[in-house]
C-alpha positions as CSV (number, residue, x, y, z in Angstrom):
1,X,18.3,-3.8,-27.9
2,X,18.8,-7.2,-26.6
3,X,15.3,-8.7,-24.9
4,X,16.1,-7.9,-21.0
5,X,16.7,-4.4,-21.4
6,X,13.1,-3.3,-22.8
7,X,12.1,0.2,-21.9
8,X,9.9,0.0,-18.8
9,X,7.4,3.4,-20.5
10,X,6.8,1.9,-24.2
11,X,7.3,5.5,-25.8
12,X,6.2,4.7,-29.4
13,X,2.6,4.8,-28.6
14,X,2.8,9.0,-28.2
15,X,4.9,8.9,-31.3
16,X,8.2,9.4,-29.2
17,X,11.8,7.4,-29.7
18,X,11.7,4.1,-27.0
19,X,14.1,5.3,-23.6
20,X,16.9,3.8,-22.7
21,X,16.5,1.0,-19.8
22,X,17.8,2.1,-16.9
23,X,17.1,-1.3,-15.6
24,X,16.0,-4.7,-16.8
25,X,12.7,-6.4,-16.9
26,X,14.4,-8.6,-14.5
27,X,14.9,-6.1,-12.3
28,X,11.9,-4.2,-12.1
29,X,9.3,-8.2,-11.4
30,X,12.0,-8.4,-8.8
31,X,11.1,-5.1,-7.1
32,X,7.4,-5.8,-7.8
33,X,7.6,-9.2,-5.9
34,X,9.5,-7.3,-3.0
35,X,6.8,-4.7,-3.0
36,X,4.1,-7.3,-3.0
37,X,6.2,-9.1,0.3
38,X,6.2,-5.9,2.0
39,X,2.5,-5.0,1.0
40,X,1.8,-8.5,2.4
41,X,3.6,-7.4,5.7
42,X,1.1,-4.2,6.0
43,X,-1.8,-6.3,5.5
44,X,-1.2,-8.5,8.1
45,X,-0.5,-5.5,10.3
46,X,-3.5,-3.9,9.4
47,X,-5.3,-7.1,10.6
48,X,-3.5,-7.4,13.7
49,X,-4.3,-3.4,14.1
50,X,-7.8,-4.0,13.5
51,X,-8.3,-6.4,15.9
52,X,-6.3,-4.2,18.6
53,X,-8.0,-1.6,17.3
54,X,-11.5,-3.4,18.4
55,X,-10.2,-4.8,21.4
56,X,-8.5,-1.8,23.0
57,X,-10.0,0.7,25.4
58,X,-9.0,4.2,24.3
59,X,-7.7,5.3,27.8
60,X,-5.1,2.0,27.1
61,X,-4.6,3.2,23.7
62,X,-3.6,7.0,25.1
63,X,-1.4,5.4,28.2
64,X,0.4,3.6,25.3
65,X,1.1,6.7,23.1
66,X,1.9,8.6,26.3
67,X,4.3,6.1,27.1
68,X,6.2,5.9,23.6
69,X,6.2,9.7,23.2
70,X,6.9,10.6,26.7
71,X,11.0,11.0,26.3
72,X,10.9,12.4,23.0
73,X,8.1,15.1,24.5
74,X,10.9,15.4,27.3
75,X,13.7,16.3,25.1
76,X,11.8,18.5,22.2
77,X,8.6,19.7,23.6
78,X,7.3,20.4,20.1
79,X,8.0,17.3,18.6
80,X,5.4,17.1,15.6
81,X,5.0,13.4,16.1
82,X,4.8,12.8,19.4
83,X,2.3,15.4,19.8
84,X,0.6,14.3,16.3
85,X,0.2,10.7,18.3
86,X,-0.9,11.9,21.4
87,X,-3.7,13.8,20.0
88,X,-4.8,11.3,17.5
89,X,-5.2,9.0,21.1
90,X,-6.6,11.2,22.7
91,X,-9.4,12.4,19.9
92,X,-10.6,9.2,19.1
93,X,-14.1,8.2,19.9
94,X,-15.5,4.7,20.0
95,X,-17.7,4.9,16.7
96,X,-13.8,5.7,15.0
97,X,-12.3,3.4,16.8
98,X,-14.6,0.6,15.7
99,X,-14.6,2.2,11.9
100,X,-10.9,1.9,12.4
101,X,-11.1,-1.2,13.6
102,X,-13.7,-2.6,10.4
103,X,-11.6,-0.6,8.3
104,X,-8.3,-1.9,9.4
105,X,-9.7,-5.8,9.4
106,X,-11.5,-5.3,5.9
107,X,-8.5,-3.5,4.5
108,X,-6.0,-6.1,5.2
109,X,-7.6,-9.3,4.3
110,X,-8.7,-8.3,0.9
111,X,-5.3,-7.0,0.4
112,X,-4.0,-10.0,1.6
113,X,-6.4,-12.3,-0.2
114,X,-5.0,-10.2,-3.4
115,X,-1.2,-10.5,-3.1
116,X,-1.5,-14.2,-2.6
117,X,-3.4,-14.5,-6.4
118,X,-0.8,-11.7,-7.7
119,X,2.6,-13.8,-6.1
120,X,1.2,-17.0,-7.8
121,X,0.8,-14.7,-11.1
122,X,-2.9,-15.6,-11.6
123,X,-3.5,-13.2,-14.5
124,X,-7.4,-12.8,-13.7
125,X,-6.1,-11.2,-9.9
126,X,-4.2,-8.5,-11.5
127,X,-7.5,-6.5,-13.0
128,X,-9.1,-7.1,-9.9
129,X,-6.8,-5.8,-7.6
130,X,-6.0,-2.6,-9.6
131,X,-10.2,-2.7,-9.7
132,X,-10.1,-3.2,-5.9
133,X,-6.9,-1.1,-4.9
134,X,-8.4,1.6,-6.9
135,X,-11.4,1.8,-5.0
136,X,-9.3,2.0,-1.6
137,X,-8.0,4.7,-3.1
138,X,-11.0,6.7,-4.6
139,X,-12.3,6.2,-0.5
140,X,-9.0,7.2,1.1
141,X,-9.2,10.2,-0.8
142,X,-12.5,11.0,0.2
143,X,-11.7,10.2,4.0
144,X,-8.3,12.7,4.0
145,X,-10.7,15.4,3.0
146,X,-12.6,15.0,6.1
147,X,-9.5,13.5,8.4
148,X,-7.3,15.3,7.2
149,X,-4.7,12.1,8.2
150,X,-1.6,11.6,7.7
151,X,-1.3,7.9,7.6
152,X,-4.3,7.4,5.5
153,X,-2.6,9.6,2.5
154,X,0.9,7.5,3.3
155,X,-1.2,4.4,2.8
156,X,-2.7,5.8,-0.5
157,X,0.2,6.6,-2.0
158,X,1.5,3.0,-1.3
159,X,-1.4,1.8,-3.3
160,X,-1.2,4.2,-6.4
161,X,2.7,3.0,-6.5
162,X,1.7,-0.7,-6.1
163,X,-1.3,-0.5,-8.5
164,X,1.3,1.1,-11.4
165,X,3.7,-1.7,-10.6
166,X,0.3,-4.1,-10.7
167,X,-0.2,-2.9,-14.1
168,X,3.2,-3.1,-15.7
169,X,3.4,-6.6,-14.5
170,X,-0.4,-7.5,-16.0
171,X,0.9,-6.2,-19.1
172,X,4.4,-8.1,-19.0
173,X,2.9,-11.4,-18.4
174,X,0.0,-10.5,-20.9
175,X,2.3,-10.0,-23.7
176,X,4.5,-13.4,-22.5
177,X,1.8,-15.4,-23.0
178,X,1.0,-14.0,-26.2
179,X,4.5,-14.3,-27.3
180,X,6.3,-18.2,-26.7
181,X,9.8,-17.9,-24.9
182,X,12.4,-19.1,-27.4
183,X,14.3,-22.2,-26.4
């Protein structure tokens, strides 16, 4: 097996014959790194959303939604977005919009704070963010069982995915510097 195309699950550890790569080590830092942009992307939304989120009056917030859903309400009465939208506007109280708000702001610069360290490949930020991602997750889960959210489980199972991919890459770099590159 030539040194690109590594396995991306080491089988050998449970006693099993390694996988063929379906793709190369190449390959899969490249996806990480375009994960991480996009990641990087959210987080900044979420802080732009958490400011808004402070900022904006909820009758605002509900003349928005009722504006973006209005033609799709027109055309499909029963649209399960639009009216999913229009009552999360029109549901929220203050004391959730300024958790939202915290949550949103909080959310997004520690994320963003993270994926700097993990794009310069600072090996000390990939433990931590797993550490820290991990936690978002352990309390996201714990929110959907009282929210019941939608977005809130779409944005945990973003993490779970980027805190596997944080964890392969940990353990690539890891083993690189362990192991000098041949010249």
């Amino acid at each position: 097996m030539t040194d690109h195309l590594q396995p991306v699950v080491d089988r050998r550890a449970w006693g099993e014959q390694p996988m063929a790569a379906t793709f190369d080590e190449k390959t899969f830092r490249r996806l990480f790194r375009v994960s991480l942009f996009l990641k990087a992307a959210f987080s900044l939304s979420e802080i732009v959303g958490g400011v808004l989120a402070y900022f904006i009056s909820q009758q605002y917030l509900l003349h928005l939604v009722t504006m973006f859903t209005q033609e799709e309400l027109t055309e499909d009465p029963r649209d399960f977005v639009a009216h999913f939208l229009v009552q999360s506007a029109q549901q929220m109280s203050v004391s959730a919009q300024h958790f939202a708000a915290f949550y949103l702001l909080s959310h997004g610069i520690i994320k963003t704070f993270l994926i700097v360290g993990l794009l310069r490949e600072k090996l000390w930020y990939y433990p931590l963010s797993m550490l820290v991602f991990g936690a978002f997750v352990a309390y996201q889960l714990f929110r959907f069982q009282v929210t019941h959210s939608l977005w809130l489980m779409a944005i945990t199972i973003l993490d779970i995915v980027v805190i596997a991919m944080t964890w392969h890459e940990y353990r690539f770099l890891r083993q690189r510097i362990r192991t000098p590159t041949k010249a």
